[in-house]
N, C-alpha and C positions, 0 to 999 in steps of 0.2 A: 779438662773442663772447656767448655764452649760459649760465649758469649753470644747470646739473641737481642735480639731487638725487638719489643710490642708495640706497635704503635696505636696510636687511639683518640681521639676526637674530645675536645674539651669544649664545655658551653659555659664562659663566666660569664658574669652581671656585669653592665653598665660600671659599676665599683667596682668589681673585683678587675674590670680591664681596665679601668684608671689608674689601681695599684699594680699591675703587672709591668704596665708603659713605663710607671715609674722606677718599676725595677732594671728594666732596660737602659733608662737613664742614666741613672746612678751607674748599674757596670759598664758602660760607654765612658762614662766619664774618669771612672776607676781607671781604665783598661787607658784611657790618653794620659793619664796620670804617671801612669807605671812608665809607658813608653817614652814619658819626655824626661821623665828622672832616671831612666836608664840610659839615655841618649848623656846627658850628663857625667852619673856618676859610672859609666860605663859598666854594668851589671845586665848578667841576661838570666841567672839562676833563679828556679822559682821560691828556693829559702829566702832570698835575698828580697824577692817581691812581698814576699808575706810580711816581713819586717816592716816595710815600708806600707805597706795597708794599714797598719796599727798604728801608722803616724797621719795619714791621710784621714782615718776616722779622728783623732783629735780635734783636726781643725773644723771640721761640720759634723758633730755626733748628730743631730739631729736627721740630719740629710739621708749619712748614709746609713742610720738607726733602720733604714725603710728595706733592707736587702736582707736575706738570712748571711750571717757569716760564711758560710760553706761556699755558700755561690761566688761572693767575693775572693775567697781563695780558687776556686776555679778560673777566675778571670786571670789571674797570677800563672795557674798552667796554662790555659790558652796563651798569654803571650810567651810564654816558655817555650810553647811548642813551636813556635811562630820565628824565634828566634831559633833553634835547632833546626827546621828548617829549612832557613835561611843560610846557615851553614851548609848544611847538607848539600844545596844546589853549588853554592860557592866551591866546595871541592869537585863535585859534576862539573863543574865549566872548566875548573883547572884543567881536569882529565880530558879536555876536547868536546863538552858535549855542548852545543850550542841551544844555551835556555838563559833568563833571563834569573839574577839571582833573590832581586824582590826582597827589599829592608821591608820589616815591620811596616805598616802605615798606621795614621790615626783613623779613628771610624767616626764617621760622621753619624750611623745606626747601630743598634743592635737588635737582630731579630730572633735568639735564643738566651736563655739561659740554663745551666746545668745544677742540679741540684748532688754533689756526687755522693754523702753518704745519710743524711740527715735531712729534715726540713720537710720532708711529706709522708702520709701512712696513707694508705687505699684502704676507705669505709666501705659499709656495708648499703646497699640500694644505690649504685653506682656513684658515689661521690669519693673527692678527691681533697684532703687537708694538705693544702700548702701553707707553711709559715708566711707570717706576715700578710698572706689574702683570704687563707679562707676557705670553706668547703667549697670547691667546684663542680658541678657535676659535668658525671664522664661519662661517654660509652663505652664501656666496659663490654667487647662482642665476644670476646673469647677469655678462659682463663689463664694467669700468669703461672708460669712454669721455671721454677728455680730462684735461690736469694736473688732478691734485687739489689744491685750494685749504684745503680746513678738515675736520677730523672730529669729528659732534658723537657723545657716548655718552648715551643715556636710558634712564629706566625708569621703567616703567608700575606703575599699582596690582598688576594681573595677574601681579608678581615677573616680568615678560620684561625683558629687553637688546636694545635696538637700539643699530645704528652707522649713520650716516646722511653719508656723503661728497658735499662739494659739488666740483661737477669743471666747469672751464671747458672748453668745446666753441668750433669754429667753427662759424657760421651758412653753410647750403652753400643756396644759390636754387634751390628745387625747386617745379616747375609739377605743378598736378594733371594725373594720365593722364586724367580723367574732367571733361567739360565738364556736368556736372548740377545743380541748383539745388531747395533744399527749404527749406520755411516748417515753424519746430518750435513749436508751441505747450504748455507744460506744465500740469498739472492733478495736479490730487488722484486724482479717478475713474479716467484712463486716466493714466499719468504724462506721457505726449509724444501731441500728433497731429501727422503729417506732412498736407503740405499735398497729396499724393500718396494719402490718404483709409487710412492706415495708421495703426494704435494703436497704442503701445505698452503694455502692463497695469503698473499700480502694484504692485512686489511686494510693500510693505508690510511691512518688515522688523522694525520693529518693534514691528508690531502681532501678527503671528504668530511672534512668541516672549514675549507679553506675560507668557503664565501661568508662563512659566519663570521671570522675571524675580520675578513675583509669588512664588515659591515658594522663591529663593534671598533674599527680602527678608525675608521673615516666616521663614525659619531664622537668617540674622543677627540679627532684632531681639529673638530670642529667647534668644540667646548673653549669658553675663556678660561687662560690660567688662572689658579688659586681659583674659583668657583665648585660650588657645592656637586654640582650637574659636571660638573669634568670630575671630580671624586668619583662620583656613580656610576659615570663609563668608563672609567678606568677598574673599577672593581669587577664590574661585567667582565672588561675584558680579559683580565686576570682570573676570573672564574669559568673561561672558555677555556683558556690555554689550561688549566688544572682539571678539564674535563677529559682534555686530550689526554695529557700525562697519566689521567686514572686510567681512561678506556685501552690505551697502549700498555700498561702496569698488569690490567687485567688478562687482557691477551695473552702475555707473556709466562705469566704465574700458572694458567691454567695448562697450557701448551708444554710449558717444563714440567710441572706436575706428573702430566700424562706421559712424559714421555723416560722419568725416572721411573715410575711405577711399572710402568711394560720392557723396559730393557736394561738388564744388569751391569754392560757394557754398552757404550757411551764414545764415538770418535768423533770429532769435531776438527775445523781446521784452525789452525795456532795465527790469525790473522791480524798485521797492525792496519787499527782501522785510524790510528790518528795520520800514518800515511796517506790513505785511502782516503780520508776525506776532502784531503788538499786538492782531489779533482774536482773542481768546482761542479762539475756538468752530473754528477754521482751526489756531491756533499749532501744535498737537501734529503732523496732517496735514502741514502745511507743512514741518517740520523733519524729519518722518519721507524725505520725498522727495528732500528736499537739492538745492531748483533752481541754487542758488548755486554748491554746487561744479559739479554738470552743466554750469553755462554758462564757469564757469571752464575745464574739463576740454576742452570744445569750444573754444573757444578758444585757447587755448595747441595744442592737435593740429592743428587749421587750419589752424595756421599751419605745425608742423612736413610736413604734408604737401602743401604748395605749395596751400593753399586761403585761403577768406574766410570770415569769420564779422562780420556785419551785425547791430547793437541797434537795435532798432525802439520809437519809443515807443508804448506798449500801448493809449493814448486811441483808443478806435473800434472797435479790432478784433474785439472780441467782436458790440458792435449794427450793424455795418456790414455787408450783405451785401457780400460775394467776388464777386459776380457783375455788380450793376447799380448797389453805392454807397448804396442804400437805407437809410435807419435806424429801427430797431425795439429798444424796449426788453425785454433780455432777464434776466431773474432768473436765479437759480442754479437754482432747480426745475425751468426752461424747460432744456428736454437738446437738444432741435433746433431746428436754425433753419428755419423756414419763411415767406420771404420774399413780400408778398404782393404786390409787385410785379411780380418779374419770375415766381415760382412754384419758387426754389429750395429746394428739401427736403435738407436736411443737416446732420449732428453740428455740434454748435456746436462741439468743439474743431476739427474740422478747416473751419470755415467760420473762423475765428479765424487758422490756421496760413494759410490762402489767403490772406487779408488782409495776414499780417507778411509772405509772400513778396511780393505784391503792392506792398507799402509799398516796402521795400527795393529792388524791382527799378525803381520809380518815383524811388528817391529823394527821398522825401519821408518822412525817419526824424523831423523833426520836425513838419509839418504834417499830415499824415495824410491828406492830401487824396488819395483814387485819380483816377488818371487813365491816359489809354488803354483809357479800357473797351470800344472797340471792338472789340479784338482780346480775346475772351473763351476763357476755361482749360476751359470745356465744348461740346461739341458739340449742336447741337441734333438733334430729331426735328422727321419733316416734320408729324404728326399733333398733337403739342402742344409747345408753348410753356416747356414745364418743361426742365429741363436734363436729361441722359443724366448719373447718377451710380453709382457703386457702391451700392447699398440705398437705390432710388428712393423707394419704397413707405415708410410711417413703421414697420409692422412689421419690416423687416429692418432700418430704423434700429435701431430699439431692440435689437433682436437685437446688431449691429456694438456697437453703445454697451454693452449689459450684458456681453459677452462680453470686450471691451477688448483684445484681445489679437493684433497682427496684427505679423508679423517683417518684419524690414526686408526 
């Protein structure tokens, strides 16, 4: 069994989002409840919290009359989980690993609620019965697939409503139509090379909405506090940053899509990018492209389209020639590879992607060592010794490489 996630757009009334806020309330309050009588009577199990909700409801039935039951016991596992943990880092740190271990805190917001088994039904002409609010209507763009398990309700800075249904599926064994294999290397410059000598271009999402960004900043910072007119730039501005997040969300989804659908095998490299970001002069770059989700997104699709997706670790790939094993040190300023051994001339992303496919098809995702170089991925000529590549020449290199942009 497989757990999904739907997500989907909620439009309540002026009331019904008075009653939701209040629901928020109430499990905020709940939830600092729990956490200061546990601080107390030293308890972190979530039987234990349940008992004490039915003592907390006593004292103001009216108050928290305004929540479904259900929800209130989910606040009881959220802070369960919250405290587990908690734990869980505290033995991480015993073991040498330097993180912080992070007691519970109280919340001053809450900006979900979970509804986990009870408390809403999905009608018919796109609306939505939630306990205690009411029919909401939804957009409902796709239909839902498998019992539904939990419905959580969020909201964003941007004043939007989501409903987000988790739905249990069966796992059904589905083989790729398509027996084909590609090495994906990611980058700043070009976002992806395939090992097939195709580019993908960085769209750079949010680098070209920078000045919007800049322009909805400096209208807020210029607003008086608590003012109605700094709410409204402030929401602007929050509804820029979530234009980003769609438009980079979208990229991504369609780009993995296409590229579980066309290749059955799948090598990527096994990258920590929370190291990687610590270089300040990369961090902003790096976050803009979002390798992480990308390889999450391939991954999980891989799998649903009867394929494989292979972590390669990334030691060698960039100074190893693809071709003959060779190694040469290569800087970031250095854009092609020109191998002086065997005389291969080509984009260092896509002489990198050659390598991870190579890796992976060797099985040697930890050693790195190539082998079978006999059987080589290029064709030779009879007149020289260089390899037959797409922009042999270092001109049409550069040409491929500034241009970046090649469709799957």
């Amino acid at each position: 069994m497989v757990i999904r996630t739907y997500k989907f757009r909620l439009y309540p009334s002026d009331k019904q989002q008075k009653k939701l806020f209040q629901n928020f309330d109430v499990c905020k309050d709940v939830y600092n409840t729990l956490l200061a009588e546990s601080k107390k009577l030293w308890i972190t199990r979530r039987f234990n919290f349940n008992s004490l909700i039915k003592d907390i409801k006593i004292t103001c039935p009216k108050y928290y009359s305004r929540v479904h039951s259900q929800v209130l016991q989910n606040v009881s596992d959220r802070l369960n989980k919250s405290f587990m943990n908690f734990f869980r880092r505290v033995k991480e740190k015993k073991s040498g690993k330097k993180l912080k271990a992070g007691f519970p805190r109280f919340k001053s917001r809450i900006n979900s609620i979970t509804y986990p088994q009870s408390g809403f039904k999905v009608l018919k002409c796109n609306r939505l019965y939630i306990s205690k609010i009411g029919k909401v209507p939804v957009r409902l763009h796709r239909m839902l697939k498998g019992k539904i398990k939990t419905m959580t309700l969020k909201y964003n800075n941007a004043n939007q409503w989501f409903v987000y249904f988790s739905c249990e599926t069966e796992v059904k064994k589905i083989k790729h139509s398509l027996k084909k294999q590609i090495g994906i290397d990611v980058g700043i410059e070009s976002f992806a090379a395939f090992s097939n000598s195709e580019l993908i271009a960085n769209p750079r999402h949010l680098f070209k909405s920078e000045q919007k960004l800049k322009k909805f900043q400096r209208k807020l910072s210029r607003k008086k506090k608590r003012s109605h007119n700094r709410k409204r730039a402030r929401v602007k501005l929050a509804k820029q940053h979530n234009n980003i997040v769609n438009q980079r969300k979208d990229f991504l989804h369609k780009l993995s899509s296409k590229i579980t659908k066309s290749y059955s095998f799948i090598a990527v490299e096994n990258l920590t990018i929370t190291s990687m970001v610590k270089n300040h002069c990369f961090a902003k770059y790096i976050k803009d492209a979002s390798w992480g989700s990308f390889i999450q997104m391939l991954s999980y699709k891989a799998v649903a389209c009867g394929g494989q997706l292979v972590k390669v670790n990334p030691s060698g790939t960039t100074t190893n020639c693809s071709n003959c094993g060779s190694w040469q040190e290569m800087p970031l300023s250095k854009r092609i590879y020109d191998c002086p051994n065997c005389g291969l001339l080509l984009c260092r992303d896509v002489n990198s992607a050659k390598n991870i496919l190579n890796y992976s098809r060797a099985g040697q995702a930890q050693t790195n060592t190539p082998v079978d170089r006999t059987a080589s991925v290029f064709s030779f000529s009879e007149k020289t010794s260089r390899p037959k590549e797409a922009g042999t020449t270092r001109d049409e290199l550069l040409k491929v490489t500034d241009a970046g942009s090649h469709t799957l």
